[in-house]
N, CA, C and O atoms as a MOPAC input file, in Angstrom:
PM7 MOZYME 1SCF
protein

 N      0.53500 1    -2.58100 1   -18.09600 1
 C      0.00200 1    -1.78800 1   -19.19900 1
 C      0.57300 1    -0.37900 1   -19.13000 1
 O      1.17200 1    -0.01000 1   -18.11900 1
 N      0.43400 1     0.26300 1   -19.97900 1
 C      1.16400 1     1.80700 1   -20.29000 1
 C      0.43000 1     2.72400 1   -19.50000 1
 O      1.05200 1     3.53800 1   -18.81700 1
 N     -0.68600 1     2.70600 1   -19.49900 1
 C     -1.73500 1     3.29000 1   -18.80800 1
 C     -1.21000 1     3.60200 1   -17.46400 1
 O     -1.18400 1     4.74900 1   -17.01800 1
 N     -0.76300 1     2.49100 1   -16.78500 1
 C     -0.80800 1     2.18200 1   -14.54900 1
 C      0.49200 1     2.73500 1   -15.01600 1
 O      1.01300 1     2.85700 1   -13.90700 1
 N      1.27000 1     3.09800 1   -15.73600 1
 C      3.23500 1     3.71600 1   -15.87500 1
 C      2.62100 1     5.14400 1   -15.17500 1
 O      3.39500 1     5.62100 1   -14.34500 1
 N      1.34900 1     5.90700 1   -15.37800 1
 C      1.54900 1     7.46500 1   -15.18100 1
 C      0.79500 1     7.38600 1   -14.01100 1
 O      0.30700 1     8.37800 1   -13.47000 1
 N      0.64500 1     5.88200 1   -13.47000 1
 C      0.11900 1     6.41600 1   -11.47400 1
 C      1.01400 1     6.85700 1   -10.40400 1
 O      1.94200 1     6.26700 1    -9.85000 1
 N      0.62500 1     7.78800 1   -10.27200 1
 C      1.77000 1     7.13800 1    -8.72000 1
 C      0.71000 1     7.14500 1    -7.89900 1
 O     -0.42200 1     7.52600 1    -8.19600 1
 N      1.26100 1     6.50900 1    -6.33600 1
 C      0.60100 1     6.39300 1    -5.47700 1
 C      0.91000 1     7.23500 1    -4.02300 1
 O      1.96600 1     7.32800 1    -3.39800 1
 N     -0.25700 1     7.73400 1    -3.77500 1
 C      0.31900 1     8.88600 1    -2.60200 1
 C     -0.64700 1     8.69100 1    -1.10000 1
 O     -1.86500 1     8.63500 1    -1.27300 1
 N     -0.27500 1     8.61800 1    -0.07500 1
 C     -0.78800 1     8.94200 1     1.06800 1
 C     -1.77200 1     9.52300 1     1.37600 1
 O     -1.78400 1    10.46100 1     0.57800 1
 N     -2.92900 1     9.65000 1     2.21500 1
 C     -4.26500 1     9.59000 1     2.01900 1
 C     -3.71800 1    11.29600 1     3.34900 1
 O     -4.22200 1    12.41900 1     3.33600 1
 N     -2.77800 1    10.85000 1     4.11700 1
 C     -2.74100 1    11.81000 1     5.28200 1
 C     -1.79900 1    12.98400 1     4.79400 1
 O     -2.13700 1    14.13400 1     5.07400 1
 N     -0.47200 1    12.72700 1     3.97800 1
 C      0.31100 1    14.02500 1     3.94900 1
 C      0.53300 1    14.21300 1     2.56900 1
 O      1.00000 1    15.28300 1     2.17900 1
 N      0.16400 1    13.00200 1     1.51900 1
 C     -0.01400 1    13.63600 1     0.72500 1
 C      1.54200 1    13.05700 1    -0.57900 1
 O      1.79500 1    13.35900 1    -1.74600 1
 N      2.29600 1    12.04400 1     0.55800 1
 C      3.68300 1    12.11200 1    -0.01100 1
 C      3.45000 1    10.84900 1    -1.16800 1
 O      2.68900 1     9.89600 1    -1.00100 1
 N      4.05200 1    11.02200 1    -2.02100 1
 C      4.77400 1     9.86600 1    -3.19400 1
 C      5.16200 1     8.65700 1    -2.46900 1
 O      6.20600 1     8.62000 1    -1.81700 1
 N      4.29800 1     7.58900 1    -2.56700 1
 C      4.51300 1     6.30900 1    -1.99800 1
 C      5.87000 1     5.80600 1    -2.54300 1
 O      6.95200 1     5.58100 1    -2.00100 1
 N      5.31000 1     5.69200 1    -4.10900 1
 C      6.14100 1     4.85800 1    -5.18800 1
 C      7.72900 1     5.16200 1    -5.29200 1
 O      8.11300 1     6.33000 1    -5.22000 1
 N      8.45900 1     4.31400 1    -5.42700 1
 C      9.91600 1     4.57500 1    -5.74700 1
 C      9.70200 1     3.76000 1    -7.17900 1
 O      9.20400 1     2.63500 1    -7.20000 1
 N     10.21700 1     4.59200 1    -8.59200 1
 C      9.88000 1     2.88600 1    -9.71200 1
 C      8.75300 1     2.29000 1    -9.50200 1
 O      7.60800 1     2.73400 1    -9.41700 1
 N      9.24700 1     1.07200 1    -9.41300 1
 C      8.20600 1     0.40300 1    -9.61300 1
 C      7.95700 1    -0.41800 1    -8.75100 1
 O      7.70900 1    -1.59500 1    -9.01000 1
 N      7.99500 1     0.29200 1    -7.06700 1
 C      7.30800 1     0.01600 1    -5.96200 1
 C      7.40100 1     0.79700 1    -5.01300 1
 O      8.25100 1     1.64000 1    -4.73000 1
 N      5.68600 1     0.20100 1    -4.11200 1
 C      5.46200 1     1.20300 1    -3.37500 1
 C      6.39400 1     1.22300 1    -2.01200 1
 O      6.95100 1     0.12600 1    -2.06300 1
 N      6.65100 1     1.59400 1    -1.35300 1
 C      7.31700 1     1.85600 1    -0.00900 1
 C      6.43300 1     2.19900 1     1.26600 1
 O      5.79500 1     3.24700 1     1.36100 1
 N      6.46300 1     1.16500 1     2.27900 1
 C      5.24700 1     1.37200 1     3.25100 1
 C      6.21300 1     1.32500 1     4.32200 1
 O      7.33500 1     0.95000 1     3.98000 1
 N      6.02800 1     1.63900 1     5.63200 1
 C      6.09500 1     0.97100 1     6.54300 1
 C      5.16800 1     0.19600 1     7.12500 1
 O      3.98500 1     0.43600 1     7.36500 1
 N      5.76600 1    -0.67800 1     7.31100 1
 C      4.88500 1    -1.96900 1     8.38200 1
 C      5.11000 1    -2.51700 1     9.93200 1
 O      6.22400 1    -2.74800 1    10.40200 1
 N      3.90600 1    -2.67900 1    10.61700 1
 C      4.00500 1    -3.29400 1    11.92800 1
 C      3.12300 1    -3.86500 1    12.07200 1
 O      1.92700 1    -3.61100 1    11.92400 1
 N      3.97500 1    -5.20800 1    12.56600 1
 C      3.80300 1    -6.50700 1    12.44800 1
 C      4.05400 1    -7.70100 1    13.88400 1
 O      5.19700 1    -7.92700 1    14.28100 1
 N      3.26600 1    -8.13400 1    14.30200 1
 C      3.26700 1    -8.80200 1    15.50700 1
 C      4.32200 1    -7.75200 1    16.56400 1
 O      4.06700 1    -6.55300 1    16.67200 1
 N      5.14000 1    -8.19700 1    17.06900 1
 C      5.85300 1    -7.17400 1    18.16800 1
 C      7.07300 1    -6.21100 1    17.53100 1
 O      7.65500 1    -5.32400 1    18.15600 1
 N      7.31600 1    -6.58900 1    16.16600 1
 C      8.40200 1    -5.74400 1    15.38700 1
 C      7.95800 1    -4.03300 1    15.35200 1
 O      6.89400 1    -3.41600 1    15.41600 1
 N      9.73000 1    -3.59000 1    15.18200 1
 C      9.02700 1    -2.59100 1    14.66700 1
 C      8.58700 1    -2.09200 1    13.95100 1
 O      7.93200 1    -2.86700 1    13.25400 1
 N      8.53000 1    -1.11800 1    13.63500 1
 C      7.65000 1    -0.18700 1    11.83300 1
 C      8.92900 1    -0.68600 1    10.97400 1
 O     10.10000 1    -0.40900 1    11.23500 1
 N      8.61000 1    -1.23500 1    10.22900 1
 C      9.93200 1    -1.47400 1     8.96400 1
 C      9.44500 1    -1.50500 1     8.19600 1
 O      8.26500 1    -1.82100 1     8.04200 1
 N     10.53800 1    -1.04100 1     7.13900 1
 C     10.01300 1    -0.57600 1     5.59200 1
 C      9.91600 1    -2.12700 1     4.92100 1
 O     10.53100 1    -3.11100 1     5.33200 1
 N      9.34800 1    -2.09900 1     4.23100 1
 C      8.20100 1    -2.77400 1     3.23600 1
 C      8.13400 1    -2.23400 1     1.87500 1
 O      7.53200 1    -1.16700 1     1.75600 1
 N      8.92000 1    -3.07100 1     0.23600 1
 C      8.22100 1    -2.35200 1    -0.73600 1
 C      7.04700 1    -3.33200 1    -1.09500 1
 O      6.96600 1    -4.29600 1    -0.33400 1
 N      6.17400 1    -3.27500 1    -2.05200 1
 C      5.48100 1    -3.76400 1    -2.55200 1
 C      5.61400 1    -3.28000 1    -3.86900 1
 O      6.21900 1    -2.25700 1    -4.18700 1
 N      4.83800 1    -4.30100 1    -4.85700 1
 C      5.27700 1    -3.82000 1    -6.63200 1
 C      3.98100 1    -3.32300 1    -6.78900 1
 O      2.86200 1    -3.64100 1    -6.38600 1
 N      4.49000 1    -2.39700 1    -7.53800 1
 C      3.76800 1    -0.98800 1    -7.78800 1
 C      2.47900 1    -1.85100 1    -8.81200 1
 O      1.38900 1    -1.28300 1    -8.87100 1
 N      2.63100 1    -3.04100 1    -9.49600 1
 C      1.32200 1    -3.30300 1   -10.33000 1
 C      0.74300 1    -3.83200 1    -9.90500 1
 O      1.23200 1    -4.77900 1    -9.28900 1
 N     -0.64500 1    -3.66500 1    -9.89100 1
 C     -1.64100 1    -4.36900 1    -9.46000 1
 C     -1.85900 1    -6.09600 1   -10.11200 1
 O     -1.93600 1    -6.35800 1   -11.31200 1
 N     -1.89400 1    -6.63000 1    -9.52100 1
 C     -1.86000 1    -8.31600 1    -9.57500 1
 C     -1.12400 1    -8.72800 1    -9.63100 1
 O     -1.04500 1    -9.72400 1   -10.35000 1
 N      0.12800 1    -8.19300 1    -8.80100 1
 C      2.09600 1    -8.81200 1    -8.89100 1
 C      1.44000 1    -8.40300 1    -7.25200 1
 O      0.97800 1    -7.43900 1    -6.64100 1
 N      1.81700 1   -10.08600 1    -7.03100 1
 C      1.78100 1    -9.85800 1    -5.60800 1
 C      3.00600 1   -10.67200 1    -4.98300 1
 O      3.41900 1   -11.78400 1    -5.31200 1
 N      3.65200 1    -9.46900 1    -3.59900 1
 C      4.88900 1   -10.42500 1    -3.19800 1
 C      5.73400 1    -9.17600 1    -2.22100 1
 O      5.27700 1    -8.03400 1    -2.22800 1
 N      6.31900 1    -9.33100 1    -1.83800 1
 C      6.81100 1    -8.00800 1    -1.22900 1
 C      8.83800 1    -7.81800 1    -0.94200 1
 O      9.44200 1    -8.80100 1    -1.37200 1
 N      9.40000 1    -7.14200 1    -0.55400 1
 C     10.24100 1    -7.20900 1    -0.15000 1
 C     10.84300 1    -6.37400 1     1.05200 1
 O     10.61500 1    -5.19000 1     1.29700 1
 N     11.57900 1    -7.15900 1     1.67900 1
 C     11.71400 1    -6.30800 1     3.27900 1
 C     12.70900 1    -6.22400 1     3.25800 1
 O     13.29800 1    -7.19300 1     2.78000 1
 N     13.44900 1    -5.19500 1     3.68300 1
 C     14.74900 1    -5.22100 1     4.24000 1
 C     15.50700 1    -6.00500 1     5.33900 1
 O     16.69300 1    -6.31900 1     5.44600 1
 N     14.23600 1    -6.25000 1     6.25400 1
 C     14.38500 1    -7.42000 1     7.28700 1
 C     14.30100 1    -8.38400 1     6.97200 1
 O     13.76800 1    -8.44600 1     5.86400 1
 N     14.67100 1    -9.67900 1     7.54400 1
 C     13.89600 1   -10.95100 1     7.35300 1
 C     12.72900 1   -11.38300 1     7.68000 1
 O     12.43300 1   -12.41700 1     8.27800 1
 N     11.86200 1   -10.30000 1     7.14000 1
 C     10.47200 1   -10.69800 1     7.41800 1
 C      9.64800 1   -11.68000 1     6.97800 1
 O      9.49300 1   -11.80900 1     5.76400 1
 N      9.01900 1   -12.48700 1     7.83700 1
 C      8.38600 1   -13.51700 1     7.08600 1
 C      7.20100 1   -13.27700 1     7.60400 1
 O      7.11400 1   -13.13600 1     8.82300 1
 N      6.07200 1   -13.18600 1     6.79300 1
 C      4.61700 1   -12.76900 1     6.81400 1
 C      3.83600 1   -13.93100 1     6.51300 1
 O      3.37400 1   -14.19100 1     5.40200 1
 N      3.70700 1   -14.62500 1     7.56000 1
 C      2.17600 1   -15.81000 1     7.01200 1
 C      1.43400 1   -15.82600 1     6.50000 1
 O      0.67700 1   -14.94300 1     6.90300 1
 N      0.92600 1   -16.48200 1     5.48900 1
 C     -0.42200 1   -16.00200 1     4.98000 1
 C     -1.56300 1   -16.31500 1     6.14200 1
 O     -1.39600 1   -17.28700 1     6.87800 1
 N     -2.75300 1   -15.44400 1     6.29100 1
 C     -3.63300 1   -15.40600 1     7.09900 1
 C     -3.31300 1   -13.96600 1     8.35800 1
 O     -4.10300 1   -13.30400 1     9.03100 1
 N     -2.06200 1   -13.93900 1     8.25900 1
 C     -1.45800 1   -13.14700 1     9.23700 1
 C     -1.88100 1   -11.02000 1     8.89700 1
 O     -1.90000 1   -10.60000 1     7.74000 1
 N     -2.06500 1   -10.37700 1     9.71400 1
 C     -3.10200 1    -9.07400 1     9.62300 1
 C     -1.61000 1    -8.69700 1     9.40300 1
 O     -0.74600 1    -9.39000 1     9.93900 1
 N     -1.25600 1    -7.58300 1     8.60400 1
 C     -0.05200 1    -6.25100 1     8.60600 1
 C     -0.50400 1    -4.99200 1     8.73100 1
 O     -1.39700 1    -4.56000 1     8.00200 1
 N      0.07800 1    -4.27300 1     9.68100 1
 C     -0.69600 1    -2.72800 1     9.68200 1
 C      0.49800 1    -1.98500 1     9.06100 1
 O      1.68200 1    -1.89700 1     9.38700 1
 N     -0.41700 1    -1.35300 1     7.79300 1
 C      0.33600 1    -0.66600 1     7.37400 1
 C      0.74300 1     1.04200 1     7.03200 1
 O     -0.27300 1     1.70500 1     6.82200 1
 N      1.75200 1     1.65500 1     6.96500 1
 C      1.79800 1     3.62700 1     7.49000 1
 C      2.53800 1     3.79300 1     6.43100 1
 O      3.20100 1     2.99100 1     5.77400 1
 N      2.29800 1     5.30300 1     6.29500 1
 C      2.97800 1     5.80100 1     5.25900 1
 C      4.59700 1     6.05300 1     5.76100 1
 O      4.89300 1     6.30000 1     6.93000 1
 N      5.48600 1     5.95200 1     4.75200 1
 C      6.96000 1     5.87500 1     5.28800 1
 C      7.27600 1     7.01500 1     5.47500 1
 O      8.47800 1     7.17100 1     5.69000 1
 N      6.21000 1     8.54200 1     5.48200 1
 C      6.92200 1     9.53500 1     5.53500 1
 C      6.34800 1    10.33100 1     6.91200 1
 O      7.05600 1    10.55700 1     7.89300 1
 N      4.77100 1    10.75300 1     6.77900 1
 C      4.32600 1    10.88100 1     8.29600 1
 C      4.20900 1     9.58000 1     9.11800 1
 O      4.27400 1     9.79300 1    10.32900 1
 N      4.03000 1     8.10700 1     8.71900 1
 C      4.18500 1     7.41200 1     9.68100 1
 C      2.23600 1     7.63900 1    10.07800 1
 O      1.88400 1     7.20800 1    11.17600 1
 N      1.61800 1     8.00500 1     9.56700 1
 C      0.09800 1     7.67700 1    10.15300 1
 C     -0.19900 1     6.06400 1     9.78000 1
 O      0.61300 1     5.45600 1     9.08200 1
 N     -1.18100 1     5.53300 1    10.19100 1
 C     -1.85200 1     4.46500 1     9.69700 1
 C     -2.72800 1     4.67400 1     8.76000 1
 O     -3.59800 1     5.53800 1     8.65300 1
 N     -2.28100 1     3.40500 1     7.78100 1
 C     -3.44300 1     3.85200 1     6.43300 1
 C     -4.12000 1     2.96200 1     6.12000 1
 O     -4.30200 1     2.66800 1     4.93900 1
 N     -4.70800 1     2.25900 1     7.22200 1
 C     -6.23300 1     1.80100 1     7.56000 1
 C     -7.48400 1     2.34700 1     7.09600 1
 O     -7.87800 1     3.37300 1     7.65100 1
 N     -7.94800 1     2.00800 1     6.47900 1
 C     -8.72300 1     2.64300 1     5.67200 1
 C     -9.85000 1     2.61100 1     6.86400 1
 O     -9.84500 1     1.77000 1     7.76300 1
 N    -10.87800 1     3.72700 1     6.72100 1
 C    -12.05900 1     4.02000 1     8.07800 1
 C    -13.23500 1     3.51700 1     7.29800 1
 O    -14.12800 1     2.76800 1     7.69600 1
 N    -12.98600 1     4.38400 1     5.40800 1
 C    -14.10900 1     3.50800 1     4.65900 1
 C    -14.60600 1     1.76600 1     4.81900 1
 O    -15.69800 1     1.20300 1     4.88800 1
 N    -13.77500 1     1.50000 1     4.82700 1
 C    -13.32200 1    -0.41600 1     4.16800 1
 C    -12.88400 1    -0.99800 1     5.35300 1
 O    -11.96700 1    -1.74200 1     5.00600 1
 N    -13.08600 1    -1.11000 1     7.06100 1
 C    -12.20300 1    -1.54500 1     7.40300 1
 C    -11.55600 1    -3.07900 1     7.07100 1
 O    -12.01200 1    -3.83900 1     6.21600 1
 N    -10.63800 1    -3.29900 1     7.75700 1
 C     -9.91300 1    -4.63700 1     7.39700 1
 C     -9.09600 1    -4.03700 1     6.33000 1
 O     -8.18800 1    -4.85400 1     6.17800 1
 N     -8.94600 1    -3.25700 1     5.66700 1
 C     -8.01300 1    -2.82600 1     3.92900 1
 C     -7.65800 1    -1.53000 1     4.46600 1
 O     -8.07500 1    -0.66400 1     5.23500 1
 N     -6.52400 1    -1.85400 1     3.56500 1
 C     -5.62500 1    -0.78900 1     3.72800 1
 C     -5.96800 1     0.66700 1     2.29000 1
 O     -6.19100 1     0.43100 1     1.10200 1
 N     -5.90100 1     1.99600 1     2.91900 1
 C     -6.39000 1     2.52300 1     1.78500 1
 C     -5.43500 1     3.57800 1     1.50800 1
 O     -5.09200 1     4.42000 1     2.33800 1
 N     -4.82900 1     3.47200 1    -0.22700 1
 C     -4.02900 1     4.96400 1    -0.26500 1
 C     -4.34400 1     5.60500 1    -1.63000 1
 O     -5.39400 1     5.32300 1    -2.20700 1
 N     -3.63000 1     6.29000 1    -2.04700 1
 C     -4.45300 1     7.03300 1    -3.16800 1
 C     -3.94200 1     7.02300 1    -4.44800 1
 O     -2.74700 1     7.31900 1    -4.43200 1
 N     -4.55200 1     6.70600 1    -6.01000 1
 C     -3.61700 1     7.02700 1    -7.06300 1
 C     -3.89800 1     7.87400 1    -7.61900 1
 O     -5.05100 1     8.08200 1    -7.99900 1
 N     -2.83200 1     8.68700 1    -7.85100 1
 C     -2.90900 1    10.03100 1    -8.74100 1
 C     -2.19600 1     9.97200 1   -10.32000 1
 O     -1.03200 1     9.97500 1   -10.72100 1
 N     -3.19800 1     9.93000 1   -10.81200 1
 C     -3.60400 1    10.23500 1   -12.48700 1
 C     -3.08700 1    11.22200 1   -12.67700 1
 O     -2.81900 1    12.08200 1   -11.83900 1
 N     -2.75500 1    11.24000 1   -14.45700 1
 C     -2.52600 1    12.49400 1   -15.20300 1
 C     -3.93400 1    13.20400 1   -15.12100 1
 O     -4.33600 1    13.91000 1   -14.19600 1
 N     -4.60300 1    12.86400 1   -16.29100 1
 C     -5.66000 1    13.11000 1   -16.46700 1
 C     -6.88000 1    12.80200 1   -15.52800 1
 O     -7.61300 1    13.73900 1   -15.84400 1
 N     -7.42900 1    12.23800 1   -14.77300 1
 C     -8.25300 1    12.02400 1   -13.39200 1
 C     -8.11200 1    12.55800 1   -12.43100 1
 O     -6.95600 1    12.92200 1   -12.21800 1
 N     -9.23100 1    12.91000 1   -11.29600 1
 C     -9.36600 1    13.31000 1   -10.28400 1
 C     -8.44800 1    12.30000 1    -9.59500 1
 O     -7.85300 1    11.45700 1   -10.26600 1
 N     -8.34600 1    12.35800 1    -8.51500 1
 C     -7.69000 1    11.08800 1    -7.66300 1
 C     -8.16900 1     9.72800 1    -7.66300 1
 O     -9.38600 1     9.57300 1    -7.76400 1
 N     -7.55600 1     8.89700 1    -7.58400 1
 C     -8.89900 1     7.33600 1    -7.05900 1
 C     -8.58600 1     6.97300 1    -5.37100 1
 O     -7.84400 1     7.59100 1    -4.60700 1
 N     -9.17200 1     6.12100 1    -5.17400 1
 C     -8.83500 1     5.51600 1    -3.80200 1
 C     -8.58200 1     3.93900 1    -4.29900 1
 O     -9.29600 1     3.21500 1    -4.99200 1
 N     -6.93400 1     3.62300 1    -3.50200 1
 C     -7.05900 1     2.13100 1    -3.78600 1
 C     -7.21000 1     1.46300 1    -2.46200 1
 O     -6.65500 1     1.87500 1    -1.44300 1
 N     -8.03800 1     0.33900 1    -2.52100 1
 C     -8.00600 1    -0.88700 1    -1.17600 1
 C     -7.16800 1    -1.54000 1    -1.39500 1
 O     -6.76000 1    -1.61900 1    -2.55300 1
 N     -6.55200 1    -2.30100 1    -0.31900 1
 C     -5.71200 1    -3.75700 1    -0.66600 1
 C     -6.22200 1    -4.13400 1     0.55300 1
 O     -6.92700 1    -3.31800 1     1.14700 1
 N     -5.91800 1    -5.64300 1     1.24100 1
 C     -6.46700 1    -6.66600 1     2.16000 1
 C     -4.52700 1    -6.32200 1     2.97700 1
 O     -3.44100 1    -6.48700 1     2.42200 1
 N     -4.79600 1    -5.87800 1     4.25100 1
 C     -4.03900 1    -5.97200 1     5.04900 1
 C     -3.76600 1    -7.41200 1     5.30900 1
 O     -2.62100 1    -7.64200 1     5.69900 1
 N     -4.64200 1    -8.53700 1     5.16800 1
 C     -4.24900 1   -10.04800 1     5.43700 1
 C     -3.14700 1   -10.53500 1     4.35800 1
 O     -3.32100 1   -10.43400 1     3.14400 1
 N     -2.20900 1   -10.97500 1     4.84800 1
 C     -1.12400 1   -11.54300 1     4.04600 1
 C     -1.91200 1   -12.63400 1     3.20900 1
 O     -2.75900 1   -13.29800 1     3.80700 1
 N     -1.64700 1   -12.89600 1     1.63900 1
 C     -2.51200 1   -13.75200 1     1.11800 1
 C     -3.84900 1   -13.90100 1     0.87600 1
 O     -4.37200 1   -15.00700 1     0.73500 1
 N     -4.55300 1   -12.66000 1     0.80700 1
 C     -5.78400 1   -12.41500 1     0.51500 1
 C     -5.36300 1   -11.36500 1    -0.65600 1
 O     -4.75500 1   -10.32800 1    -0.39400 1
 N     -5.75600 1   -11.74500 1    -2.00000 1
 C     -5.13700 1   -11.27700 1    -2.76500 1
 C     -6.75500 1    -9.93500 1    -3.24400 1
 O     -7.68300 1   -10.41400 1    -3.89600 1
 N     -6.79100 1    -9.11600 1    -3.01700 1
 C     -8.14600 1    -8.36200 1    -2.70300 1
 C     -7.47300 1    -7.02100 1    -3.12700 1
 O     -6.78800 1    -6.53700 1    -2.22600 1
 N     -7.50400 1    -6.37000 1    -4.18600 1
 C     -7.12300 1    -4.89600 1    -4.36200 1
 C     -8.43100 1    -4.47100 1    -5.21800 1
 O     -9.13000 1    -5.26700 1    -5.84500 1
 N     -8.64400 1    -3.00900 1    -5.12600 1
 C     -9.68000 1    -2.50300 1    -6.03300 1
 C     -9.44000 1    -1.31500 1    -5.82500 1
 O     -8.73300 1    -0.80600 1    -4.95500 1
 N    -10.31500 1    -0.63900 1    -7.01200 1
 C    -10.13300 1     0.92600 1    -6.57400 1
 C    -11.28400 1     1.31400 1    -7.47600 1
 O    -11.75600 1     0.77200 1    -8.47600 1
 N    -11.66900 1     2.69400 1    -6.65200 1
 C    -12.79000 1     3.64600 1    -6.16200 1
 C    -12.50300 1     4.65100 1    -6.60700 1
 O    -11.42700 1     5.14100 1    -6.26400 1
 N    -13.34300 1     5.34000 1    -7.53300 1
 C    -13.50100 1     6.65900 1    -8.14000 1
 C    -14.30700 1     7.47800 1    -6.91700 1
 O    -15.38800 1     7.07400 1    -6.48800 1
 N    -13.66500 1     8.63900 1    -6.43000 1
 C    -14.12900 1     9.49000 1    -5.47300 1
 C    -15.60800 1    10.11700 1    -6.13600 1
 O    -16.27600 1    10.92800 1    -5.49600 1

């Protein structure tokens, strides 16, 4: 929708521009790998990801996921189990979005502060 075109999505810790287009950019760590970048599509209910690695993510399988620029974890403290980062509106205060760190738990929402 035209509406989700003027979100972007930003980091809960420094604050940075997740989104590249029309996806977000995370880093991820994942069983013994290291932090590798991760996009995800920027719309909500397009679910699927792409790695630069050959990552293959099970469904059922936990991903911890950081922002690609400070590198904190964005584990949400509200929600645990979900991952939490932020969308910034034209017009709106900020929101908070969840997603399900479990690969295949298709679980996003978002929270008016």
């Amino acid at each position: 929708s035209a509406m989700l075109a003027n979100f972007n999505y930003h980091c809960p810790h420094c604050q940075t521009q997740l989104n590249k287009g029309s996806q977000i950019e995370f880093l991820v760590g994942y069983k013994d790998h290291q932090k590798t970048p991760l996009l995800l599509s920027k719309e909500p209910g397009v679910y699927g990801y792409r790695s630069k690695h050959n990552l293959v993510i099970e469904n059922g399988d936990k991903v911890d996921f950081y922002c690609h620029s400070c590198e904190e974890p964005l584990q949400s403290l509200k929600r645990p189990g979900l991952v939490e980062i932020q969308i910034w509106t034209d017009d709106a205060p900020y929101l908070d979005l969840f997603f399900s760190a479990t690969c295949g738990e298709r679980l996003t929402y978002v929270e008016m502060e």
